[in-house]
C-alpha positions in Angstrom: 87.7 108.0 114.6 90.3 107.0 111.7 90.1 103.1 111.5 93.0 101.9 113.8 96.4 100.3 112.4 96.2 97.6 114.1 92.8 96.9 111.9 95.3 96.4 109.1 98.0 94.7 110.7 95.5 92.0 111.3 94.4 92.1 108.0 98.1 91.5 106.6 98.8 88.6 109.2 95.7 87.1 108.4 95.6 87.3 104.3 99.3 88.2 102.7 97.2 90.3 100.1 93.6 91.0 101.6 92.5 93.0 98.8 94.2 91.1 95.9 96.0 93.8 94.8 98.4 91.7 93.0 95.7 89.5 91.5 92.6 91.1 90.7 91.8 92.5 87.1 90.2 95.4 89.0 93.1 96.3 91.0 95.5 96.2 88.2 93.8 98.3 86.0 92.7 100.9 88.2 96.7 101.0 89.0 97.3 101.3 85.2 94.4 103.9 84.5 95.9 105.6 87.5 99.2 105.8 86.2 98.3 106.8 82.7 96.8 109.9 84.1 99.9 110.9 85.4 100.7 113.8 83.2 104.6 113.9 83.4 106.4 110.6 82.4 109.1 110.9 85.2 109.2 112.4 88.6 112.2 113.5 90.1 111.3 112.4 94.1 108.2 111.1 95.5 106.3 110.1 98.2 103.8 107.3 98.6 102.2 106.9 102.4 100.2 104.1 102.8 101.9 101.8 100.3 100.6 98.5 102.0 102.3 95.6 99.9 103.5 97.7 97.5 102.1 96.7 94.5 101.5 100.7 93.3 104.9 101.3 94.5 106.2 98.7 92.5 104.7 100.5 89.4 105.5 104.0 90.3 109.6 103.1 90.7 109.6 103.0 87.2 108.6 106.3 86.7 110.4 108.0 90.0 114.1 109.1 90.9 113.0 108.6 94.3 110.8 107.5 95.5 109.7 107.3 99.9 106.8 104.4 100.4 105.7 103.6 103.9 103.1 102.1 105.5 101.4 101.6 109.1 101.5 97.8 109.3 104.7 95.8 110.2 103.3 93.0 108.0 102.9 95.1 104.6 105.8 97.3 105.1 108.1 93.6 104.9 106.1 92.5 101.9 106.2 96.1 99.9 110.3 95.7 101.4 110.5 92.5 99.3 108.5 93.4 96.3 110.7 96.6 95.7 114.1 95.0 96.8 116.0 95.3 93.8 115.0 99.0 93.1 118.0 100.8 95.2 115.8 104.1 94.5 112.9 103.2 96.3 112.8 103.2 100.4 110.0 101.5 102.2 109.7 102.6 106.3 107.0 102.1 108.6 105.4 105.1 109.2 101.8 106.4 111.0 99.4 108.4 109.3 98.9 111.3 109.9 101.8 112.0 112.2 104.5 110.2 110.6 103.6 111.6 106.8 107.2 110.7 105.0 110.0 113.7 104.9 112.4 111.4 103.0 112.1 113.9 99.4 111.9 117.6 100.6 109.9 119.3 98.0 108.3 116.2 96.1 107.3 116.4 92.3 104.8 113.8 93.4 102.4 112.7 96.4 100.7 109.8 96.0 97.3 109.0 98.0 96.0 105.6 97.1 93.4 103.9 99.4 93.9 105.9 102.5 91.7 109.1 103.1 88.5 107.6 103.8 90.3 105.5 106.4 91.5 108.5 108.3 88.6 110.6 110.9 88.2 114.3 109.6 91.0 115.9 111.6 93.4 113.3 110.3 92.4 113.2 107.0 92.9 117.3 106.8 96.6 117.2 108.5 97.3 114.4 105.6 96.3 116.9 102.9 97.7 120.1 104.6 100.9 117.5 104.7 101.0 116.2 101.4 100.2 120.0 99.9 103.7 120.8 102.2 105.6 118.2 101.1 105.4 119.1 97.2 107.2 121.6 95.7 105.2 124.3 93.7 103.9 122.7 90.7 104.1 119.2 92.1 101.6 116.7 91.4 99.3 114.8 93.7 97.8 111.8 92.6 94.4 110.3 94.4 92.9 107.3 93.7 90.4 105.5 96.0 87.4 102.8 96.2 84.2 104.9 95.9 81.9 102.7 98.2 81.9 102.7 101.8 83.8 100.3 103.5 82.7 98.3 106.6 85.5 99.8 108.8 86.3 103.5 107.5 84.3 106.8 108.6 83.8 107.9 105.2 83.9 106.8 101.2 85.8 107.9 98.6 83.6 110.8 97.0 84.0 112.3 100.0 88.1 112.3 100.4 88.0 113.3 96.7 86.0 116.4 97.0 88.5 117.5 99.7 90.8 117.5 97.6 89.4 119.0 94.9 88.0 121.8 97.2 92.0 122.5 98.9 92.4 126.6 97.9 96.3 125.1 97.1 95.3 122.3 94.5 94.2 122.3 90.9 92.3 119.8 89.6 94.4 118.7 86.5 92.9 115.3 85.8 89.5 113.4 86.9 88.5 109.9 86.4 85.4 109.1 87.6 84.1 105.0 87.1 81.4 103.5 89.4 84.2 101.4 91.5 86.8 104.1 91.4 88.2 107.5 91.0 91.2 109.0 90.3 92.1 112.9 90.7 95.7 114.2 89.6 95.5 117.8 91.8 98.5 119.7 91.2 100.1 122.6 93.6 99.8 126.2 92.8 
């Protein structure tokens, strides 16, 4: 069972940054490494599911056209609202996983998959990817980045989602970064 939305909506009510994104060294230089291994330096459209507070989102407006952020929880969906409120490029909706995956930029240069697959049970995890592989255009970039323990509340860890991806017959693996905390895979579409 994927861990429930309203898991993370207490989460955001409870701490307005449970995972110190904004503050911890670790989380701003995994965000950094992650986008340095982006391999184009601007993406026409894109789309970010799971933004939470928008802190990646933030980063990636720099680099994007357009770019569609969402996120499950009421709570993060205001905050990642107010972080990117002065970029007119960027749209922030609250959205489901999987059955509300963003349609904003038909045929996306760029998905981005931060923090979410090992939240999601099998079945929803694999209409996420079949999703995301949809939703770019051919030769489109998806970029993955997750924890690589096990956390308390998700059915699986992040060596897991990332082998998924790496194993999709549609994707090529164009870049891996593999640390003990973290990895990060840029998969592009064939």
């Amino acid at each position: 069972m994927s861990t429930p939305s309203s898991r993370f909506e207490q989460l955001y009510q409870g701490d307005p940054d449970p995972w110190r994104t904004a503050s911890s060294w670790y989380e701003w230089r995994k965000r950094a490494v992650a986008l340095a291994c982006l391999p184009r330096p601007r993406y026409a459209s894109a789309i970010e599911p799971a933004c939470g507070t928008g802190e990646l989102t933030a980063a990636l407006a720099g680099r994007c056209g357009r770019l569609a952020a969402s996120d499950a929880s009421r709570t993060a969906t205001a905050r990642a609202r107010h972080r990117v409120a002065d970029q007119d490029h960027v749209e922030v909706r609250r959205r489901r996983l999987p059955d509300q995956f963003p349609s904003e930029c038909d045929s996306a240069e760029l998905v981005v998959l931060s923090e979410v697959l090992y939240y999601l049970a099998e079945d929803d995890a694999a209409a996420v990817l079949a999703a995301s592989v949809r939703a770019l255009r051919p030769a489109g970039d998806l970029l993955a980045v997750h924890w690589r323990p096990q956390a308390p509340d998700a059915p699986s860890n992040g060596d897991s989602a990332h082998q998924r991806l790496r194993d999709h017959p549609d994707l090529d693996v164009l870049v891996r970064h593999t640390e003990p905390d973290f990895l990060i895979d840029v998969l592009r579409r064939a």
